[in-house]
C-alpha positions as CSV (number, residue, x, y, z in Angstrom):
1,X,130.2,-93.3,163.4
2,X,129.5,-94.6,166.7
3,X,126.6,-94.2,169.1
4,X,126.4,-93.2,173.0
5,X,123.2,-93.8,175.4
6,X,121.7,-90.1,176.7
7,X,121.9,-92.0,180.2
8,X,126.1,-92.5,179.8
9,X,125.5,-96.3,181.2
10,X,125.7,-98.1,178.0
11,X,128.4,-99.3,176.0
12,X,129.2,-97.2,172.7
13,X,127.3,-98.9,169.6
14,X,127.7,-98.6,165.9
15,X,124.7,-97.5,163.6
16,X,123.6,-101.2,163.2
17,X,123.2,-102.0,166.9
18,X,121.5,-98.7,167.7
19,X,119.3,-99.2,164.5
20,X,118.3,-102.8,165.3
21,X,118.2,-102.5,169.3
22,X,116.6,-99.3,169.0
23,X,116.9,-98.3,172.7
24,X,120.5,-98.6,174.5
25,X,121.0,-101.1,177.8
26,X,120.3,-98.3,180.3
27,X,116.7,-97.1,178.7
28,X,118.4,-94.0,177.2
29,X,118.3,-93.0,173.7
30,X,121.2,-93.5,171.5
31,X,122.8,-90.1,170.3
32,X,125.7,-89.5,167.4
33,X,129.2,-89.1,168.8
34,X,129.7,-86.1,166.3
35,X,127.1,-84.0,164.5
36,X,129.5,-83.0,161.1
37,X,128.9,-79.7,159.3
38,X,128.1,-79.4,155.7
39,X,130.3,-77.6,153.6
40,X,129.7,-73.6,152.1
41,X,129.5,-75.0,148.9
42,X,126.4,-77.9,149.7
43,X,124.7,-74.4,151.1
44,X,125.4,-72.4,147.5
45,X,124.5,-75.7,145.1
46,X,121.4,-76.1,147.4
47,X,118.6,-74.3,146.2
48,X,119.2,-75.6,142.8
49,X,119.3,-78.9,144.0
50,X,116.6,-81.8,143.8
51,X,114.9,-82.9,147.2
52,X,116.7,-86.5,146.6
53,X,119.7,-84.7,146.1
54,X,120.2,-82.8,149.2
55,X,118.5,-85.3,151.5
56,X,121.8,-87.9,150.1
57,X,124.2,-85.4,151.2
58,X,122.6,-85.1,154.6
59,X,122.4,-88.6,155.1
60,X,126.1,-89.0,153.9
61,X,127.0,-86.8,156.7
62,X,124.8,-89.1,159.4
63,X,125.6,-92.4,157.6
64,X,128.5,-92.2,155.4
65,X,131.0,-94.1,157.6
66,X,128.3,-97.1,157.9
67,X,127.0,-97.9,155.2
68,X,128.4,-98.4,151.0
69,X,127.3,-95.1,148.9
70,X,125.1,-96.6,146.5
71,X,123.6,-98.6,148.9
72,X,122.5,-95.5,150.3
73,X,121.9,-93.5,147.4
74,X,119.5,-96.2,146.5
75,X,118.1,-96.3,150.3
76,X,117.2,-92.3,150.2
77,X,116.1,-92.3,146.7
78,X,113.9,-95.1,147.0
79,X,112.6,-93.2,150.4
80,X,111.8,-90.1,149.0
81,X,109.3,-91.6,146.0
82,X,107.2,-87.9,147.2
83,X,107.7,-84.3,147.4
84,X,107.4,-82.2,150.7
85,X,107.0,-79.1,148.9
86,X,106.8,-75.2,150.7
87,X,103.1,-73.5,150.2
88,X,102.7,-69.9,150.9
89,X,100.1,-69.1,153.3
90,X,100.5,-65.7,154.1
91,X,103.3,-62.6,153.0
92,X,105.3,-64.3,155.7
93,X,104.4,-67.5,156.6
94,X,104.7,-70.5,154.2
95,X,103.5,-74.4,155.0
96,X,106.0,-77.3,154.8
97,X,103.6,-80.3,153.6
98,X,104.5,-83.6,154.7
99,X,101.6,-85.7,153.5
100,X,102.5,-86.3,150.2
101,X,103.7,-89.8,151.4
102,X,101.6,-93.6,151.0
103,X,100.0,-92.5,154.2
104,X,99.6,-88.8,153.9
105,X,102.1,-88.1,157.2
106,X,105.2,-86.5,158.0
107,X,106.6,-90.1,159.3
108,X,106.6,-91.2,155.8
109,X,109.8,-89.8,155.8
110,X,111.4,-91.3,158.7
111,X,109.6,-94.6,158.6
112,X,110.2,-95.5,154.9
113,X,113.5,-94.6,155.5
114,X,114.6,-97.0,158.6
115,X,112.6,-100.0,156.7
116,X,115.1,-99.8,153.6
117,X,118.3,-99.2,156.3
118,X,116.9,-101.8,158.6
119,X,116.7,-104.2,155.7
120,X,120.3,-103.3,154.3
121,X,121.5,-104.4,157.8
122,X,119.3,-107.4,158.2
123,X,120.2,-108.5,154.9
124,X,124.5,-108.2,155.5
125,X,124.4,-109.7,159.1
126,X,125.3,-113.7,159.5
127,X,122.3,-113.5,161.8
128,X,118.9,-114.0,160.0
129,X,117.1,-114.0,163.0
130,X,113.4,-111.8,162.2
131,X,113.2,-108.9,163.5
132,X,110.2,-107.6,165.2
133,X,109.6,-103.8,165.0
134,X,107.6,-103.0,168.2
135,X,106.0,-99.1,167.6
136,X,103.4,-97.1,170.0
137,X,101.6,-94.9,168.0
138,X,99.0,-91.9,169.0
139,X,98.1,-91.9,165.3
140,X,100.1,-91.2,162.3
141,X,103.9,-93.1,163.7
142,X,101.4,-96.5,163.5
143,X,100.3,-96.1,159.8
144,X,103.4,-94.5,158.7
145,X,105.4,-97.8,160.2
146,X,103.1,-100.2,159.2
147,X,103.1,-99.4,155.6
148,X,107.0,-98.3,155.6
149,X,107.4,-102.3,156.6
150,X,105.0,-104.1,154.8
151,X,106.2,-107.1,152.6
152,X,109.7,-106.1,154.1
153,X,111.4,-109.6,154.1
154,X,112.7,-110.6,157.9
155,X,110.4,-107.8,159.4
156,X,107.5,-108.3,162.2
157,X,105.5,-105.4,162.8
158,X,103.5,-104.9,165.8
159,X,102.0,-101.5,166.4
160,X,100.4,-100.5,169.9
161,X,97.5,-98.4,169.6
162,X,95.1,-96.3,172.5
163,X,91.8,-97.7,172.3
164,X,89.4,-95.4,170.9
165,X,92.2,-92.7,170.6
166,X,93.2,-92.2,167.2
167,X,90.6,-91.6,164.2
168,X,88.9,-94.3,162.5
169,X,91.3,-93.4,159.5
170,X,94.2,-93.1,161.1
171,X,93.4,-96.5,162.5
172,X,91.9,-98.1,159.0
173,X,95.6,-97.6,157.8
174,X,97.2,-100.0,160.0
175,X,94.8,-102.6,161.1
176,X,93.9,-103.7,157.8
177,X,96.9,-104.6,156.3
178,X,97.8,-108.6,157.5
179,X,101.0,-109.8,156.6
180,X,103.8,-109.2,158.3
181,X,101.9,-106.6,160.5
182,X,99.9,-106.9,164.2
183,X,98.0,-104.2,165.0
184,X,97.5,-104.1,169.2
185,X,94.8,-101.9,170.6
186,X,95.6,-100.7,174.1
187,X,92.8,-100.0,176.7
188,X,94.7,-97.0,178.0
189,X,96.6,-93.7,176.2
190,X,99.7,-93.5,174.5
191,X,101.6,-93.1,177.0
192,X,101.0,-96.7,178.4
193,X,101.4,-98.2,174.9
194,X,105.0,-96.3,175.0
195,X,105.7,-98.2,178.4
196,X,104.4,-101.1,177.2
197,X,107.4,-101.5,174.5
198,X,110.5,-99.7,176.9
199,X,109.5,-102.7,179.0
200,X,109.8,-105.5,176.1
201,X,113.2,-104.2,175.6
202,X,114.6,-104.1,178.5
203,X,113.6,-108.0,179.3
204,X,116.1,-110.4,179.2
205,X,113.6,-113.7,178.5
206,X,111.5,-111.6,175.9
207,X,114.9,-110.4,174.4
208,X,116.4,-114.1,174.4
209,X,113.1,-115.2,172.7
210,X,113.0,-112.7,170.1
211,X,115.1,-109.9,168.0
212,X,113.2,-106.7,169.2
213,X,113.7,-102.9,167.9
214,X,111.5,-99.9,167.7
215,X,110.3,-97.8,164.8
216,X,109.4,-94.9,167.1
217,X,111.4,-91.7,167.1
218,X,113.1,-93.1,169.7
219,X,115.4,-94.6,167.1
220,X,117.7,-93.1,165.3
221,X,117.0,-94.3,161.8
222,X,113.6,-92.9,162.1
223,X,114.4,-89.3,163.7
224,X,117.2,-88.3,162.4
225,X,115.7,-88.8,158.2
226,X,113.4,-86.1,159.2
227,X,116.4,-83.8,158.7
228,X,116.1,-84.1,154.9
229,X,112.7,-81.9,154.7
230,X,114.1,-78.9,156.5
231,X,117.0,-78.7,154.7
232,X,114.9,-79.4,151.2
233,X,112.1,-76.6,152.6
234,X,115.0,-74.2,153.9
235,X,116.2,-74.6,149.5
236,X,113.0,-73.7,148.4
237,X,112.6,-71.0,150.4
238,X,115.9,-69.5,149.4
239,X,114.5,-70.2,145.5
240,X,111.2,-68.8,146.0
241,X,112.2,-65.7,148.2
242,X,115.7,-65.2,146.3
243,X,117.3,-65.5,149.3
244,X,121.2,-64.8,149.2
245,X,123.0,-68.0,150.0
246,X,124.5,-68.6,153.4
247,X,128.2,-67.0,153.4
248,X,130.7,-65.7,155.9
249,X,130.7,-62.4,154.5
250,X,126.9,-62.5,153.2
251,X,124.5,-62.9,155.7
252,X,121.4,-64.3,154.3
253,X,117.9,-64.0,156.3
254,X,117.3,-67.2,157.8
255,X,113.2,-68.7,158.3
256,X,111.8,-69.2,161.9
257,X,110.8,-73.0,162.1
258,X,107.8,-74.0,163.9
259,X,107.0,-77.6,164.5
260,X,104.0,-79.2,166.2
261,X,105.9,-81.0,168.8
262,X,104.2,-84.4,170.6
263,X,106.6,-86.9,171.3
264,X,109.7,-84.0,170.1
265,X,111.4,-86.1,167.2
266,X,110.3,-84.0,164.5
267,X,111.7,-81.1,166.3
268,X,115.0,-83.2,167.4
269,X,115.5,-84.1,163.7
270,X,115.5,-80.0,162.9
271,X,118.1,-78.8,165.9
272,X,120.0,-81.6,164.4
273,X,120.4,-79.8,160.7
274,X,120.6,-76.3,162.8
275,X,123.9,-77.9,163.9
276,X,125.1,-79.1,161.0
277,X,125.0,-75.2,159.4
278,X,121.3,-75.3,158.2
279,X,120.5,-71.8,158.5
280,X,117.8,-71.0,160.5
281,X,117.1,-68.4,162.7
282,X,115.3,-70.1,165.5
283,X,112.7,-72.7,165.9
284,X,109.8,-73.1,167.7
285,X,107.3,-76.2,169.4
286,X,103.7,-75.8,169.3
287,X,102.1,-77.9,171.7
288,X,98.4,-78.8,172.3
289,X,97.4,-79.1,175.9
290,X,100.0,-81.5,176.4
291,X,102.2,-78.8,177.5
292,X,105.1,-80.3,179.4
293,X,108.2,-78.7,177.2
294,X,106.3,-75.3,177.0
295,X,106.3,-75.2,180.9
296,X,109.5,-76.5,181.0
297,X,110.8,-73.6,178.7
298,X,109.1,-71.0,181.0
299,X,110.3,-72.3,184.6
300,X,113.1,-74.5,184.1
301,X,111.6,-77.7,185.4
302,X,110.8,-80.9,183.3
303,X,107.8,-82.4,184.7
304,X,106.2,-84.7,182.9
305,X,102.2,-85.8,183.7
306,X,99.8,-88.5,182.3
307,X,99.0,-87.1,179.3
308,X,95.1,-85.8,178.2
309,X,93.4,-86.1,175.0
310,X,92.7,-83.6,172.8
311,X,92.0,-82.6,169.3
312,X,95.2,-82.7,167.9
313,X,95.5,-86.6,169.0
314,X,99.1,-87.1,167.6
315,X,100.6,-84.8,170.1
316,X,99.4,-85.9,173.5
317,X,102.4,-87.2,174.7
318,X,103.3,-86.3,178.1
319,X,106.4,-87.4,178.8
320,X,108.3,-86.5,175.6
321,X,111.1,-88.9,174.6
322,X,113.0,-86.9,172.5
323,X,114.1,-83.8,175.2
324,X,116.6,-86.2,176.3
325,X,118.2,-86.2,173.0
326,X,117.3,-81.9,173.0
327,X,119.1,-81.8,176.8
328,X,121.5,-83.9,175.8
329,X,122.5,-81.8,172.1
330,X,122.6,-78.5,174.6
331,X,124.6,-80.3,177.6
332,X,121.0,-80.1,179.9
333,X,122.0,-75.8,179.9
334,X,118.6,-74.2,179.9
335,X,119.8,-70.9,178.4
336,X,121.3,-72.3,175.3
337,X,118.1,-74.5,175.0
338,X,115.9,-71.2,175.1
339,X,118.0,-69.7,172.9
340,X,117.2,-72.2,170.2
341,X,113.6,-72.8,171.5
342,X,110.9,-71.1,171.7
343,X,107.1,-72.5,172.7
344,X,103.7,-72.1,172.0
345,X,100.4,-74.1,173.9
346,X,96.4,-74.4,172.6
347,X,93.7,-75.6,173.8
348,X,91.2,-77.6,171.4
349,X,88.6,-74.3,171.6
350,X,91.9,-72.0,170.1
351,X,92.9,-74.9,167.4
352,X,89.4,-75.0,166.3
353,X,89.1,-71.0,166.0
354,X,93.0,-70.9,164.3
355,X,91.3,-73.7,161.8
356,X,88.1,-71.5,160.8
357,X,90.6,-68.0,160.8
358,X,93.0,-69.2,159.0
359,X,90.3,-70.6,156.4
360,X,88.4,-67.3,156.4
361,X,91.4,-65.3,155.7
362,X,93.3,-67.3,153.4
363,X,91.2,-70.5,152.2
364,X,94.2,-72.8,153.3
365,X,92.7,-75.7,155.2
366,X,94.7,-76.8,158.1
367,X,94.6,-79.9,159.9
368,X,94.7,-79.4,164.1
369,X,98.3,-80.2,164.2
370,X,99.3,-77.6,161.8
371,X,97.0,-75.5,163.3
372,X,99.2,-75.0,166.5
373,X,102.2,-74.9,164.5
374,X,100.7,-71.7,162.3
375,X,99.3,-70.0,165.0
376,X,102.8,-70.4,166.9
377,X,104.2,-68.5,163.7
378,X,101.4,-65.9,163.7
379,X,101.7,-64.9,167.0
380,X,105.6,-65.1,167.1
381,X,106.9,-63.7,164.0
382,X,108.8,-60.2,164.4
383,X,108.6,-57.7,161.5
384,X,110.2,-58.6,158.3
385,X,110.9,-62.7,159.0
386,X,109.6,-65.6,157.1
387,X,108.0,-68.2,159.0
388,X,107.9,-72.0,158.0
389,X,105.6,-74.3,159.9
390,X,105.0,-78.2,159.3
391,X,101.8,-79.0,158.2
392,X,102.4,-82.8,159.4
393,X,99.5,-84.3,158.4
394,X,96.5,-84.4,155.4
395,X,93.2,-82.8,156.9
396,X,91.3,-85.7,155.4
397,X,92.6,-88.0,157.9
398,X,90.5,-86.0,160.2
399,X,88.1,-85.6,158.1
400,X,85.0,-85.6,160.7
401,X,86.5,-83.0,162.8
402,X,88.0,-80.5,160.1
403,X,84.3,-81.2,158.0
404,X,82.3,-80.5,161.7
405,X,84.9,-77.2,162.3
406,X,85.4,-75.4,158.8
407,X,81.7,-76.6,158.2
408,X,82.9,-78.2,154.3
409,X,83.2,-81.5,153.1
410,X,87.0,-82.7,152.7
411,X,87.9,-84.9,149.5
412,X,89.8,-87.8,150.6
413,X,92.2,-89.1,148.7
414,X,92.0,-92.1,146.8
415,X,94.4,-93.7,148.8
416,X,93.4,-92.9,152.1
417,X,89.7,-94.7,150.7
418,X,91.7,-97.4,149.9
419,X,92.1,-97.9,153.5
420,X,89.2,-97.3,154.6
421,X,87.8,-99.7,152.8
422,X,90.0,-102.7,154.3
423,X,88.6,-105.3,157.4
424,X,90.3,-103.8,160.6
425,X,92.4,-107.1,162.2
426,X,93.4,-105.8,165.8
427,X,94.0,-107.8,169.0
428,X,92.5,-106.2,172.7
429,X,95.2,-106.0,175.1
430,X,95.4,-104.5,178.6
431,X,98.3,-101.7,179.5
432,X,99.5,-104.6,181.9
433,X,102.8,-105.5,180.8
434,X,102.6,-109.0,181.9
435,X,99.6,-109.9,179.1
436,X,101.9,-108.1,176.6
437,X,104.9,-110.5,177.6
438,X,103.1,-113.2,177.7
439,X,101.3,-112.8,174.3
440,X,104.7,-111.7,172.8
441,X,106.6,-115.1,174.0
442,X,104.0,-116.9,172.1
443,X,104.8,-115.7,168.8
């Protein structure tokens, strides 16, 4: 399959090229030519099939043409070492976990994932150039990376981090590592480390130095993975709920998806299976008070503002990447995008009283990302339809605020001690890009 740039200025690329360049000549963001549909029968065999399974047949669909089937049989299976299993919070609203991963976040997925196909790619070229994986990170995309790479033969990692903007365990999980990774700390916000690498790839003496890609959503291999779980979630719903499969002449109820949306490739990666026939009824994005997409799905207008920090630090992005990709899926027409989107905004006062409710009520202990994204659900949901939202992230990673909030103590898992445990390694860097460069050519 072959790959176009959201800003039409590129050349067309195949799957390797817009894996290992990550971002396309013009800055845009490198989209499928065609988005293929999965058959009826992959719908009836699904709910009886294994996560592994179904995620092999979605990446078949994606990948097929590129890359040899047990090469990628091998690639998802070896991904998907986890389960994301479905939890029922309420009558009608269930949680899709997605920290049963090495670093207890949704990115697992995605990350793990574009490591193995990166490899695969790195490993057939004539080329054996390394590659150096740069990756901003407002928390969870940084760990998630970092240990999705590590040991990875041919692979420099360098993750760029907001000084004294992510948690101290979100943080332990990347900056104490060595190796093949460098963790960067940024005295700025996310949004500047973000800059920081669109600026290394698009110059032409860092580019001639060194062999530069991204492991942000921003590329494909790490977005459009994230498919698998919906699909796997929309399965276990249909088991769970005996849910009639999807078929022309039976109608099945179809879930409401709700995703805490920062930088909008987890949501992306959804409106991506809705179009491949996954059937669900209509999604929506939870934002914190980084609410650039809600107010665009209100007035119209995309304007996108320095973004603020807030409790739910893995969301405050405020110039969203990914709504290219979702104005470029709907051909930029703003009906057909509200027809498929819905949003949802909270401040850090309404997380933390969503937190404590939803504790009170049902004992289920949500972190502040899935906070928005249940809350979104709660207030949304029409009589009689089932609601999934992504609970993206384990609450011990923010252990201090969900201990300070719900007023108990969170276990942490072992192998989130295990991190904690480790000497952070980082280097200081300012948001200029010129120190960046410069540090960058010396490697």
């Amino acid at each position: 399959m072959k790959y176009y740039s959201t800003n039409k200025k590129a050349p067309i690329a195949t799957l390797e090229k817009a894996v290992v360049k990550g971002l396309a000549e013009d800055r845009g963001l490198y989209m499928p030519e065609t988005i293929r549909p999965l058959s009826n029968d992959f719908f009836e065999r699904m709910p009886e099939m294994s996560f592994q399974e179904i995620a092999y047949e979605v990446a078949t669909a994606f990948f097929g043409d590129d890359v040899e089937p047990e090469s990628l049989r091998h690639i998802v299976y070896d991904t998907l070492k986890f389960d994301c299993p479905i939890v029922k919070v309420t009558d009608s609203i269930y949680s899709l976990e997605l920290f049963h991963g090495p670093t207890l976040a949704f990115k697992d997925v995605g990350a793990r994932f574009m490591a193995r196909l990166l490899q695969y790619f790195i490993k057939d070229s004539k080329d054996k150039q390394e590659v150096n994986v740069l990756v901003a990170t407002s928390g969870d995309t940084g760990s998630a990376v970092a240990n999705g790479f590590l040991g990875v033969d041919g692979i420099h990692v360098y993750v760029l981090y907001p000084k004294g903007k992510v948690s101290r365990i979100q943080e332990s999980q990347f900056t104490t590592l060595g190796q093949n990774i460098t963790a960067i700390e940024v005295d700025g916000v996310f949004d500047d480390c973000q800059s920081l690498v669109k600026s290394a790839f698009m110059d032409e003496e860092l580019n001639a130095h060194m062999r530069l890609t991204s492991a942000n959503s921003i590329n494909v291999a790490r977005f459009l993975p994230q498919a698998f779980y919906y699909f796997y979630a929309v399965a276990q719903l249909m088991k769970q709920e005996s849910l009639v499969p999807p078929h022309p002449r039976t109608p099945a109820p179809t879930p409401v998806i709700c995703v805490p949306s920062g930088n909008f490739g987890n949501i992306c990666a959804a409106l991506f299976g809705a179009e491949m026939g996954m059937p669900v009824k209509r999604f929506i994005a939870a934002n914190n008070a980084n609410d650039i997409v809600y107010k665009y799905l209100q007035t119209g207008k995309y304007e996108p503002k320095p973004s603020v920090q807030t409790l739910a630090n893995a969301m405050d992005v405020g110039d969203p990447s990914n709504f290219a990709r979702i104005y470029d899926l709907y051909k930029g027409d703003y009906d057909t995008i509200r027809s498929h989107i819905s949003g949802a905004t909270y401040s850090d006062e309404q997380i933390r009283e969503i937190m404590r409710q939803c504790y009170q009520e049902t004992g289920y202990i949500l972190d502040p990302h899935g906070a928005c994204g249940y809350q979104a659900l709660k207030e949304q949901l029409q009589p009689g339809e089932i609601g999934i939202f992504c609970e993206t992230a384990h609450p011990a990673k923010f252990k201090e605020k969900v201990d300070e909030i719900l007023g108990i103590d969170v276990e942490i898992p072992e192998r989130l001690a295990a991190f904690m445990r480790g000497e952070k390694q980082s280097i200081p860097m300012s948001r200029d890009f010129a120190e960046f460069k410069s540090f960058l050519l010396k490697q």
